[in-house]
matplotlib code that plots the C-alpha trace (Angstrom):
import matplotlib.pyplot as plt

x = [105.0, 107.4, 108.8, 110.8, 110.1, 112.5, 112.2, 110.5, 108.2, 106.8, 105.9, 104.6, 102.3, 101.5, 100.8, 98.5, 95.0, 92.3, 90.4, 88.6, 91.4, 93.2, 91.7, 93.7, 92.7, 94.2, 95.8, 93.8, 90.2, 88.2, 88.1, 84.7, 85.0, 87.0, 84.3, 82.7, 85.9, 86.7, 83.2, 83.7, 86.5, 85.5, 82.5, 83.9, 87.3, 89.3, 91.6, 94.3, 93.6, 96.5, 96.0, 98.1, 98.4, 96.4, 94.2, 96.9, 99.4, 101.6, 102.9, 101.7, 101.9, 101.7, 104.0, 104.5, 103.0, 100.8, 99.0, 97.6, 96.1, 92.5, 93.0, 94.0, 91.5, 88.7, 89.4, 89.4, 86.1, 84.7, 86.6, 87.0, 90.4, 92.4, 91.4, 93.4, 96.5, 98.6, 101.7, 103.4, 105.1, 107.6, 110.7, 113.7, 112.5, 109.0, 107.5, 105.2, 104.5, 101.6, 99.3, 98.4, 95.8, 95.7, 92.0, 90.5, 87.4, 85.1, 83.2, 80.4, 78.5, 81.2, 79.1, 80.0, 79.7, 76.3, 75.0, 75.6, 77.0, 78.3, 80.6, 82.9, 82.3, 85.1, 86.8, 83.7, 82.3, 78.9, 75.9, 73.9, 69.9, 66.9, 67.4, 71.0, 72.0, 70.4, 71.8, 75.5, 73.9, 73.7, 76.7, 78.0, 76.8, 74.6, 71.2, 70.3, 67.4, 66.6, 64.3, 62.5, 58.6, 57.1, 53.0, 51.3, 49.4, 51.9, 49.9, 51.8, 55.0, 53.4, 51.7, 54.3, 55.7, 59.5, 58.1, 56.1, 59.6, 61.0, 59.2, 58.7, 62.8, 63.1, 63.1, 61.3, 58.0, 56.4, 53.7, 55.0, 53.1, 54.1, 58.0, 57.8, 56.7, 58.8, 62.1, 61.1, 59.9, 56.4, 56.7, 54.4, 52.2, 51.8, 53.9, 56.6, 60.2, 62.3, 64.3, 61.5, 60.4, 63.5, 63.8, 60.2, 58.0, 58.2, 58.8, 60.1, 60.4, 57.4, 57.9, 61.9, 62.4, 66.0, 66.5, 67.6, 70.8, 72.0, 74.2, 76.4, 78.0, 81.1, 83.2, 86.3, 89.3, 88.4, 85.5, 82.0, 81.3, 77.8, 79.5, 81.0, 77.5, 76.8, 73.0, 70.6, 71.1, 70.0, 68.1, 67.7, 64.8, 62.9, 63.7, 67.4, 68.3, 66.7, 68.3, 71.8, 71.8, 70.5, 72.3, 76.2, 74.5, 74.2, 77.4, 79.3, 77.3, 78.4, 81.8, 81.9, 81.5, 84.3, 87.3, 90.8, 94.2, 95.7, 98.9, 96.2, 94.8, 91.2, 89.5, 86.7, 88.3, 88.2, 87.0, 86.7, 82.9, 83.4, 84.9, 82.2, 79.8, 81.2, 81.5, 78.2, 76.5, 78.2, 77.4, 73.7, 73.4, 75.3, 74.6, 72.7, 68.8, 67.8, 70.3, 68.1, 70.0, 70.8, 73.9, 75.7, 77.7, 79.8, 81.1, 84.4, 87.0, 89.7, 87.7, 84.5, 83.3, 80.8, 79.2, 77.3, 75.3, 76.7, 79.8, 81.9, 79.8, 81.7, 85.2, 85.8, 87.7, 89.3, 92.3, 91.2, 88.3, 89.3, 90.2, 87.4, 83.6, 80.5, 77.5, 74.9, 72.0, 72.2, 68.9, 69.2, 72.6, 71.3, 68.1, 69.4, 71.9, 69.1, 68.3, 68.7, 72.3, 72.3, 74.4, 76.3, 77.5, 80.8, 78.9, 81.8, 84.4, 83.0, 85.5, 88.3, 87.0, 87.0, 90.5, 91.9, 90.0, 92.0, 94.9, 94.7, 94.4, 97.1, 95.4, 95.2, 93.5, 90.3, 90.4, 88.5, 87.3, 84.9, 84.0, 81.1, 78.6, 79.4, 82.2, 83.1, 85.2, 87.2, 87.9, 91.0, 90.7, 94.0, 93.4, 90.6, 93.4, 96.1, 99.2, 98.1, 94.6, 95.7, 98.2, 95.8, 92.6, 95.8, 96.4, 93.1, 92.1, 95.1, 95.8, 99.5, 101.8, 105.3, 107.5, 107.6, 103.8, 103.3, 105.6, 103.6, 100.3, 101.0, 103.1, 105.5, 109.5, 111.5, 111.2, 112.5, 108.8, 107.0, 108.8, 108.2, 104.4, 104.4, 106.5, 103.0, 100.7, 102.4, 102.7, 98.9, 97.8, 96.4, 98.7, 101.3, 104.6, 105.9, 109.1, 112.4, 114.4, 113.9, 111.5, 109.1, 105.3, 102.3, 99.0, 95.9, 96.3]
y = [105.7, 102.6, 101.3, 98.7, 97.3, 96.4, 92.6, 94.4, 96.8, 93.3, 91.3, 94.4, 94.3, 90.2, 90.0, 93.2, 91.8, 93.4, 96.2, 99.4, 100.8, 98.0, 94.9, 93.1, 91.2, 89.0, 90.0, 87.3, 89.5, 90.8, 95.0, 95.3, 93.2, 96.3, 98.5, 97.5, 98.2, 101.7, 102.7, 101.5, 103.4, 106.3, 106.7, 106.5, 107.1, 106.0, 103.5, 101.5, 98.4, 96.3, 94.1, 91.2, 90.1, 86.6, 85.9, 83.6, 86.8, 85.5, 87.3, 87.1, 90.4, 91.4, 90.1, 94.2, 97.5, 97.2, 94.5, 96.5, 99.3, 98.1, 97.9, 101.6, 102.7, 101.3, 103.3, 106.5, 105.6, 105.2, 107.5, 111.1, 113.0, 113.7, 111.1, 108.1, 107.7, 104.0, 103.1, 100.3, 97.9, 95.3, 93.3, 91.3, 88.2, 87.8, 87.3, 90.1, 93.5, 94.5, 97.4, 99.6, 101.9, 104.9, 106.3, 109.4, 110.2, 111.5, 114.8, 113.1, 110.2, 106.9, 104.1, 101.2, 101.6, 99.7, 102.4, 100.6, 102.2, 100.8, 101.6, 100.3, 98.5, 96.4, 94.8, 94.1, 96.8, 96.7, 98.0, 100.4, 101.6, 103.4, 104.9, 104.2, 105.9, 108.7, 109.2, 108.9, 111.6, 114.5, 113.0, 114.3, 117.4, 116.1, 116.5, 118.3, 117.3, 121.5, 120.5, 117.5, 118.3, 118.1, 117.7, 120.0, 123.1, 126.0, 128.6, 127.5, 129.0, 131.8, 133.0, 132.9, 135.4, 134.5, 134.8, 138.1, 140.1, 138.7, 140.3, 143.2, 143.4, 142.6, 145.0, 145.0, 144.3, 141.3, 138.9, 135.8, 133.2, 134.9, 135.1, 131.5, 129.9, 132.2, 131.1, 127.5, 126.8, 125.9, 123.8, 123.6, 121.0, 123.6, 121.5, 123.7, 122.1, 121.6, 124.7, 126.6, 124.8, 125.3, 129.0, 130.2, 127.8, 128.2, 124.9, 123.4, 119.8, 118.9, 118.0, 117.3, 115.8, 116.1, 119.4, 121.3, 121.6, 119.3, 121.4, 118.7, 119.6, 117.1, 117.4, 115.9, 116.1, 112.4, 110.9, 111.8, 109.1, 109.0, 109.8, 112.4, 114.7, 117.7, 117.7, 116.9, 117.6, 120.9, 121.0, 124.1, 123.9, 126.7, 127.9, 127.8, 131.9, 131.4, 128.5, 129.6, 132.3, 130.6, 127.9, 130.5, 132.1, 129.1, 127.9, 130.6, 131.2, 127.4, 128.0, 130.9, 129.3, 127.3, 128.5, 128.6, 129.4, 133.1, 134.8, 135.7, 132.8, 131.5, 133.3, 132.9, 131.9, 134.1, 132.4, 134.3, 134.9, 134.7, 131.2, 129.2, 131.5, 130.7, 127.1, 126.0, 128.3, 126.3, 122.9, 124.2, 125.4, 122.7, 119.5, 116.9, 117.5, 114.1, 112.6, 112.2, 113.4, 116.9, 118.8, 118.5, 120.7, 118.7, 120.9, 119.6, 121.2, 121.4, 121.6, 121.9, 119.6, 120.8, 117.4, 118.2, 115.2, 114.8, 114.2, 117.1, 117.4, 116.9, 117.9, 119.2, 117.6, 118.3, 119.3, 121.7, 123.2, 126.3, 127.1, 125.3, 126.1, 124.0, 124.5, 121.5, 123.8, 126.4, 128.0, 128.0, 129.6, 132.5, 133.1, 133.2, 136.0, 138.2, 138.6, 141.3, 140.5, 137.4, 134.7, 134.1, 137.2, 136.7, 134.1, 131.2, 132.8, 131.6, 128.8, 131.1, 133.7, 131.5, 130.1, 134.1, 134.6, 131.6, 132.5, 136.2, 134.8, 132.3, 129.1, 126.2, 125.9, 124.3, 120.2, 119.3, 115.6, 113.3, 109.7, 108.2, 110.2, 113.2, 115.6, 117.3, 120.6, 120.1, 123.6, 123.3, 126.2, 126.2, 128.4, 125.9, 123.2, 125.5, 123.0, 125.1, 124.1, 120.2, 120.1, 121.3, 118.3, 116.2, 117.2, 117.0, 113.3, 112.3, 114.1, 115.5, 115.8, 116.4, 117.3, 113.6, 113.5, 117.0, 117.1, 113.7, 114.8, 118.3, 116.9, 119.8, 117.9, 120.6, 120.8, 124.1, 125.3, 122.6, 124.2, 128.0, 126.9, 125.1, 128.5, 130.5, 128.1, 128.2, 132.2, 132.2, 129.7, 127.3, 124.8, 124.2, 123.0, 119.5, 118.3, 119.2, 118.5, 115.5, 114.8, 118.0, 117.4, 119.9, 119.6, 121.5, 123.5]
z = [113.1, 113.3, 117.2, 117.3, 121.1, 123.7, 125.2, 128.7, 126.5, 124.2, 127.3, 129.0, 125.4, 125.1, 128.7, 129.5, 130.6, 128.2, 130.5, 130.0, 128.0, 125.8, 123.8, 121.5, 118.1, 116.0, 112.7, 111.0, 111.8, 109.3, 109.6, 110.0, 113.0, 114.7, 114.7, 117.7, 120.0, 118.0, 118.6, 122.4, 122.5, 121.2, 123.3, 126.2, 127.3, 124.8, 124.6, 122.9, 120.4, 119.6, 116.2, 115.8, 119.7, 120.1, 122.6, 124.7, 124.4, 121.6, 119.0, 115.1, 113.5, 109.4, 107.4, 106.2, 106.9, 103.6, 104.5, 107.7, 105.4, 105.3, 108.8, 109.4, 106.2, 107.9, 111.6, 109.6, 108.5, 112.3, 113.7, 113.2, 112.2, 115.2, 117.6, 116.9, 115.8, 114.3, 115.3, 114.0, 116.5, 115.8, 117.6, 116.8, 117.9, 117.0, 113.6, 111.6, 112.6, 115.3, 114.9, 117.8, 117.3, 120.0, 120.1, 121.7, 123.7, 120.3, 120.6, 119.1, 119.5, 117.2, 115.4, 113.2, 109.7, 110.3, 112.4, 115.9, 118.7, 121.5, 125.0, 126.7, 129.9, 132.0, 129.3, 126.5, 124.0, 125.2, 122.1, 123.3, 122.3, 123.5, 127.1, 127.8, 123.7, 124.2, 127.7, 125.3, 123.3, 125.9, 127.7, 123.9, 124.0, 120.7, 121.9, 125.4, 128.0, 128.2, 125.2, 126.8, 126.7, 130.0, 130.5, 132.6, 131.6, 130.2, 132.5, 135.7, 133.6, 131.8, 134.8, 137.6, 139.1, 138.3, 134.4, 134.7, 136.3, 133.6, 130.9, 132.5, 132.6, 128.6, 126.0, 123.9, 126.4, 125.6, 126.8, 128.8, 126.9, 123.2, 124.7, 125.7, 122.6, 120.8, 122.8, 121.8, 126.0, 124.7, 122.4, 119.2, 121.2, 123.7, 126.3, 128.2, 128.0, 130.8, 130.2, 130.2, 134.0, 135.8, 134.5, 135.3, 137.1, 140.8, 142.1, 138.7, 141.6, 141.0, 137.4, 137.4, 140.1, 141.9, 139.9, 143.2, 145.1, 148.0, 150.8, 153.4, 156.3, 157.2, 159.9, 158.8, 156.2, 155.2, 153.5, 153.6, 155.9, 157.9, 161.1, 160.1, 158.8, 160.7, 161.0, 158.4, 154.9, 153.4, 150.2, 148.3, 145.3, 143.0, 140.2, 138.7, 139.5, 142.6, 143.3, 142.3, 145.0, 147.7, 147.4, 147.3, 150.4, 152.5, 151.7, 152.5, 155.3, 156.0, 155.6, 157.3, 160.5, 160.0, 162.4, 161.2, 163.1, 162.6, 163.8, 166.3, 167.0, 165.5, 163.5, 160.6, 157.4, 154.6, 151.2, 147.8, 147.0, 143.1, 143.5, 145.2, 142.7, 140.0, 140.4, 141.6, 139.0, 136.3, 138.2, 138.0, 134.2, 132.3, 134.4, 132.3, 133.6, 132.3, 135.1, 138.1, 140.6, 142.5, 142.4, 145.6, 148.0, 150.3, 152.9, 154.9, 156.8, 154.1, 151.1, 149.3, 146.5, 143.9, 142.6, 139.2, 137.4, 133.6, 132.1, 130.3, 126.9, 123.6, 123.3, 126.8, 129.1, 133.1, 131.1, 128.2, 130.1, 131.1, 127.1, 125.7, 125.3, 124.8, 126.4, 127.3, 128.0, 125.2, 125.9, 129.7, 129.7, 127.0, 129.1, 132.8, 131.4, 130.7, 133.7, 136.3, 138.0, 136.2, 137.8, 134.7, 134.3, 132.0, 130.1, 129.4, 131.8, 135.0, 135.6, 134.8, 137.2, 140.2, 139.0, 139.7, 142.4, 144.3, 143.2, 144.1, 147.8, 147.2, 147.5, 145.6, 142.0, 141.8, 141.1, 138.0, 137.7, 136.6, 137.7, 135.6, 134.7, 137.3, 137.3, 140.9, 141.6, 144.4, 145.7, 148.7, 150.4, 152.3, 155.2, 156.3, 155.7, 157.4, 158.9, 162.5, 162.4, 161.2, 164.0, 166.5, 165.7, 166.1, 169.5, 170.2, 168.9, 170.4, 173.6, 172.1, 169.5, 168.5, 165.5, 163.7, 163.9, 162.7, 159.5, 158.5, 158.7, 157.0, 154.4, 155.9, 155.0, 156.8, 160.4, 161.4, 159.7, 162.0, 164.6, 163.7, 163.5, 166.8, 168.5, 166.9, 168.6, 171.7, 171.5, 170.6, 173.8, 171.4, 172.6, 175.6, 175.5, 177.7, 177.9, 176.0, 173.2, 170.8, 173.2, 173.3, 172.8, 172.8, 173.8, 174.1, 177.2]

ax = plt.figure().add_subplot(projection="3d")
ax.plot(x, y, z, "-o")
ax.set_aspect("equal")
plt.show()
C-alpha cells in the first residue's frame, strides 16, 4: 500500500522518539541487519519499523518501490504470514520513498535467520538465551512448565489420597502409579512432573512453591494501597481442584459481607456464582507454573481482580479471547475435567460463561488485561459500585454532600437522576436532607 503523507503526518514520523513500539533504520542498512528489531517485535508486542528515516529524523527514502524488495522479502522470511504488513510512505517535499513495516505480536517464538531471538525492551531489541528464552517459550504457548520434572519420590503422588479417589472414579479401574506414568506425570526417569504435583500431591507447595492462591481484602474503590488491607492476607494451597473451590468459597464468602444500598436500604450484594468460578478457575489452570508467583484475588468495594501469573499463550489476546482457544497446561486442563464435578466443566467456555452470567444481572463485562508477564480480570460488579453506596462513603469522609459532588464522583451527567437517588436515600434514612434549593446538602443522619 502506497500513502502519500500530509506535512503534520511526516513530522509526526521524523520526529517520533524510538520506544517500545517504533525504531527506525536507514535505507542504506543491509536486510539482515532488520532482523533483530522484527524478531523484537514479534516477540513481544509488536511494533512499527520505519526504513529510510535517519537517526537525526531526516528524510532519505528509496529512490522507487523496487529497490525496497529485499527489504520486504527478507521480513517474510522472519516473520510469519499475517503479522506484518508494508506500507509504502512518501511526500511532496522530501526525496525517496520510506518503508513502514506494521508487525504483529507472533504466536510463536520469531528468530533471525541466524537462529537468534531477541525482545524488545524500552527502545533496544534485547537477545535473549537460557532462562529468560525459555520463559518466551511458555509465554508462547511453545513449550509448558506442566512437563517440568520435579525430584522427590513418585510415592507421595501415587499414594495420596487426592490420587487414589481418582482412580477409583476412572473407568476403566486402574492403579495410580500405572495411570501416572501412562498420562506422562512420571516421567521415564521416574520423576513426577509438575502437572502431575499440583493435580495429586497433597501439598504440591512444598515442591512449587507460590503454586496456591492469594485472597486480599481492600477497603476502598482506589488502589491496593497498605492502608487500605483489611486484615492479613489469606492464602489458600493444596492441590489445584482443591484449591479452586476453596479459594470461589472464600471469596464469595468475602464478598458477601460486603453491604450495598437497596430501594430498601443495605443489604448483601448479590454476585453471580458462575462468574467468580469461572474466572479464577481459568487464572488457576492456564497460569504459567514456572512464574513464581501466586494467583491473586484482590477484593475491593467496586470490583474484584483475578491476577494470574503468565502472559496470554500464542495467538490469544484481551481482544480475541473469548473466540479463541489455546491451552498452556494441556494435560492439566484434560485431567482436572475427569474429575467428579470437575471445576472446568464446559472445558474452553468458562470465560464465556461468566461473561453471561454478568450480563444476565446487568452488570458490567469482565476487563481483560495484561501488564508484563500477568494478565488480570477485572470483574466490576456494579451493585457493590452502586452511585447510592458511592454517594454515601462521600458523606461520610466528608461530613456532607450535594448534587455537584455527587454527579462528579458517580460519573452520573444528568442531575434530575442524582436527585431521584438522593430522594431514595432520604426515603430509606440513609441520609438527611439540610438546607434548600441550589444550596441543599445531605449527610449521614
Amino acid at each position: 500500500m502506497t500513502s502519500v503523507l500530509t506535512d503534520d503526518e511526516r513530522d509526526r514520523l521524523t520526529g517520533r522518539d524510538e520506544d517500545p513500539f517504533f525504531d527506525r533504520k536507514s535505507s542504506r542498512i543491509q536486510p539482515a541487519k532488520l532482523g533483530r528489531s522484527l524478531s523484537a517485535f514479534g516477540n513481544t508486542d509488536g511494533g512499527e519499523l520505519a526504513i529510510g528515516i535517519e537517526d537525526d529524523g531526516s528524510w532519505i527514502g528509496f529512490e522507487k518501490i523496487e529497490d525496497a524488495n529485499d527489504i520486504v522479502n527478507f521480513a517474510a522470511q522472519v516473520l510469519p504470514p499475517g503479522y506484518f504488513q508494508v506500507d509504502f510512505l512518501t511526500h511532496p517535499n522530501e526525496t525517496g520513498i520510506v518503508v513502514l513495516i506494521s508487525i504483529r505480536r507472533t504466536p510463536g517464538v520469531c528468530a533471525t535467520l541466524s537462529g537468534e531471538v531477541f525482545v524488545r525492551r524500552a527502545a533496544s531489541s534485547t537477545p535473549v538465551k537460557g532462562e529468560d528464552l525459555e520463559a518466551l517459550k511458555r509465554a508462547k504457548g511453545v513449550v509448558s512448565y506442566e512437563n517440568q520434572a520435579l525430584l522427590f519420590p513418585p510415592i507421595e503422588i501415587s499414594n495420596s489420597e487426592k490420587c487414589l479417589e481418582f482412580c477409583l472414579s476412572i473407568v476403566p479401574l486402574v492403579e495410580p502409579e500405572r495411570f501416572l506414568r501412562k498420562q506422562g506425570l512420571i516421567n521415564r526417569e521416574g520423576n513426577p512432573t509438575a502437572a502431575g504435583t499440583l493435580l495429586f500431591h497433597e501439598e504440591p507447595q512444598i515442591y512449587l512453591a507460590k503454586s496456591g492462591v492469594k485472597i486480599y481484602r481492600y477497603k476502598t474503590t482506589g488502589q491496593p494501597e497498605r492502608k487500605y488491607l483489611d486484615g492479613v492476607p489469606e492464602t489458600v494451597d493444596g492441590c489445584l481442584y482443591d484449591q479452586i473451590f476453596s479459594a470461589v468459597e472464600r471469596t464469595r464468602q468475602i464478598v458477601d459481607s460486603i453491604p450495598i444500598m437497596t430501594g430498601g436500604g443495605m443489604k448483601k450484594v448479590e454476585y453471580p456464582p458462575e462468574a467468580l468460578h469461572e474466572i479464577l478457575t481459568n487464572a488457576v489452570l492456564h497460569r504459567d507454573y514456572g512464574i513464581n508467583d501466586d494467583v491473586h484475588i484482590r477484593i475491593f468495594d467496586n470490583r474484584v481482580e483475578v491476577d494470574s501469573p503468565g502472559r496470554l499463550p500464542a495467538h490469544v489476546t484481551p481482544q480475541n479471547i473469548l473466540d479463541e482457544r489455546f491451552a498452556r497446561n494441556p494435560t492439566i486442563v484434560r485431567l482436572i475435567n475427569r474429575f467428579p464435578d470437575p471445576p472446568n466443566m464446559d472445558v474452553g467456555e468458562g470465560l464465556n460463561t461468566a461473561f453471561r452470567a454478568m450480563e444476565a444481572l446487568r452488570l458490567q463485562r469482565p476487563e481483560i488485561r495484561e501488564f508484563g508477564d500477568r494478565v488480570v480480570v477485572t470483574i466490576r460488579h456494579e451493585t457493590l459500585a452502586s452511585p447510592e453506596q458511592v454517594i454515601v462513603e462521600y458523606a461520610t469522609e466528608n461530613g456532607s454532600i450535594n448534587n455537584s459532588e455527587a454527579r462528579k464522583i458517580t460519573g452520573i451527567e444528568q442531575e434530575r437522576t442524582i436527585r431521584r437517588i438522593f430522594e431514595n436515600l432520604v426515603s430509606t434514612g440513609e441520609l438527611v436532607r439540610e438546607g434548600a434549593a441550589r444550596g441543599t446538602r445531605y449527610r449521614l443522619p
